[in-house]
C-alpha positions in Angstrom: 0.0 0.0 0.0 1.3 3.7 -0.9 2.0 4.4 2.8 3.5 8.0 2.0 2.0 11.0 4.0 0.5 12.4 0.6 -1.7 9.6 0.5 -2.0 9.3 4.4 -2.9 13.2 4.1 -5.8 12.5 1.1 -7.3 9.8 3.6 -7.6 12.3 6.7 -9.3 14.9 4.3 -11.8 11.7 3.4 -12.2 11.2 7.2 -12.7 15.1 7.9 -15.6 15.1 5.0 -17.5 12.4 7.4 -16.5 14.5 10.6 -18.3 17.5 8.8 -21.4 15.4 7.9 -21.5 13.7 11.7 -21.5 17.7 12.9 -24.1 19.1 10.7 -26.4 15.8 11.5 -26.0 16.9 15.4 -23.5 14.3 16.0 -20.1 14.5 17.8 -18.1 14.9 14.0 -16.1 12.5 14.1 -15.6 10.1 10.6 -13.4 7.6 9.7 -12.1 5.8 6.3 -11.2 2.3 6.3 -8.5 1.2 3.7 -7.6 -2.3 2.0 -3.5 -2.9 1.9 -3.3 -1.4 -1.7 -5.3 2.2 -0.8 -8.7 1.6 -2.0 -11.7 2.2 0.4 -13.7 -0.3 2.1 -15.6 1.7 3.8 -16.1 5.2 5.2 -18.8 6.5 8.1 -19.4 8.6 10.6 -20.1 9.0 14.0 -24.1 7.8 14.5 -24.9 7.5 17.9 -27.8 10.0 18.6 -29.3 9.0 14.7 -29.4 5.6 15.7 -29.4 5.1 19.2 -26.9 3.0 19.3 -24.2 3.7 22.0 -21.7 1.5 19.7 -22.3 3.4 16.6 -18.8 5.4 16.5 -17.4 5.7 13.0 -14.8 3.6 13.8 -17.2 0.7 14.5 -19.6 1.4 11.2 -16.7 1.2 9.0 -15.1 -2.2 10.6 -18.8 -3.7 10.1 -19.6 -2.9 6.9 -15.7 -4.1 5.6 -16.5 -7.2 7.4 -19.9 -7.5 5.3 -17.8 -6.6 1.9 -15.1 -9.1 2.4 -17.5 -11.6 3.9 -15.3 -12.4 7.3 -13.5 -10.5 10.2 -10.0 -10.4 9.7 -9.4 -6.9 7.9 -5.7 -7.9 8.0 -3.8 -5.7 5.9 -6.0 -2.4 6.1 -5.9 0.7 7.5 -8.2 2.7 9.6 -8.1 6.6 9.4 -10.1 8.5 12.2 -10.3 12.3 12.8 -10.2 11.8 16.4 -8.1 9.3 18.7 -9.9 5.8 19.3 -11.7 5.4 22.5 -11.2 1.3 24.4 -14.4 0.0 22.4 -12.9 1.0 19.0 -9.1 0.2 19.6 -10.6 -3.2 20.8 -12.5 -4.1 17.4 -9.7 -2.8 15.3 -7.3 -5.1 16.9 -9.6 -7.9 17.3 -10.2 -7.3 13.4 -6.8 -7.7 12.9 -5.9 -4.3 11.2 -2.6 -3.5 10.3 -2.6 0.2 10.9 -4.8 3.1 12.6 -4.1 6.6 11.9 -5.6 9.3 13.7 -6.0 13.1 14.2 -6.5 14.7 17.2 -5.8 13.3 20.3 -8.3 12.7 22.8 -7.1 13.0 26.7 -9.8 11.9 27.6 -11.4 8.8 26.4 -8.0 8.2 23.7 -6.9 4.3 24.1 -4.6 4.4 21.6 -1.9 6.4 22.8 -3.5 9.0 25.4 -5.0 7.0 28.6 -4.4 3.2 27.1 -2.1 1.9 24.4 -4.3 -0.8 23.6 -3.1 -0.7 19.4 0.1 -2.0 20.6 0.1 -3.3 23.7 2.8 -6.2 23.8 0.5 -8.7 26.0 -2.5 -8.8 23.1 -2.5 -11.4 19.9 -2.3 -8.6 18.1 -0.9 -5.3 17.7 -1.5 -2.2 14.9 1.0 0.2 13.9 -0.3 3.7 15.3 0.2 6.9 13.2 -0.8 10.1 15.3 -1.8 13.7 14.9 -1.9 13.8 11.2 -4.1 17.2 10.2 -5.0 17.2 14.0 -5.4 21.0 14.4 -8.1 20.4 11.3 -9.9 17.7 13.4 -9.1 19.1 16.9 -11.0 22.5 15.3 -14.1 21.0 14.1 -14.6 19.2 17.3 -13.8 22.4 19.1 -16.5 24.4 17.1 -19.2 21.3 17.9 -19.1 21.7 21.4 -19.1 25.4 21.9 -22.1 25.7 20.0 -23.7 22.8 22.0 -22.4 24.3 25.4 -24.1 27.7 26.9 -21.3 30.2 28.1 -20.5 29.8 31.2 -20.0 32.1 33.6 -21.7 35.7 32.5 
């Protein structure tokens, strides 16, 4: 797979499209791509909790399902999974019980990130199974549409 950061760039722009659809749906905007080993999409989603009240419907998790459902079984080895925002336990989880081969992520999240930020779950030496973890890439872009979401969600505090 091209693995340079032109093409790692071209993703993150794919995931930040979703991020900007989760935000103008009401959702926390945050979208993800998910990639087979020679750079062609599998899938792509957004965040779709509140639309479908499902508590497990980050994009991370929408786009592992449905490139389970296209290659018809649950080892995604090879692929990569590119996420504006860092994954949270649930997500790391999946993507290395799906056997990914790579995540790469935005912005970092300090609190609820499992990747690197709270837990290292992607590569923790004592699972079967361990991704290689590329972070921050266009995270002021993701960091500012998240930033934007919540302050026009949250009254101002304090006047």
């Amino acid at each position: 797979m091209g693995q340079g950061m032109d093409n790692v760039t071209r993703w993150m722009r794919w995931a930040l499209q979703e991020a900007q659809e989760a935000a103008r749906a009401g959702e926390v905007p945050v979208g993800a791509v998910l990639l087979r080993e020679d750079g062609t999409v599998l899938a792509r989603n957004r965040n779709r909790r509140e639309t479908d009240a499902d508590p497990t419907a980050h994009a991370e998790m929408l786009v592992i399902r449905e490139a389970a459902r296209q290659t018809g079984g649950w080892r995604l080895a090879g692929a990569t999974l590119v996420v504006t925002l860092e994954p949270c336990a649930m997500c790391a989880g999946a993507m290395v019980l799906s056997r990914i081969a790579r995540v790469v992520y935005g912005a970092d999240d300090p609190k609820g990130g499992a990747v690197r930020s709270l837990y290292q779950i992607a590569d923790d030496p004592r699972l079967n199974h361990r991704l290689e973890v590329v972070a921050g890439v266009l995270c002021d872009e993701a960091a500012a549409l998240l930033k934007e979401f919540f302050r026009e969600r949250r009254p101002l505090r304090g006047l």
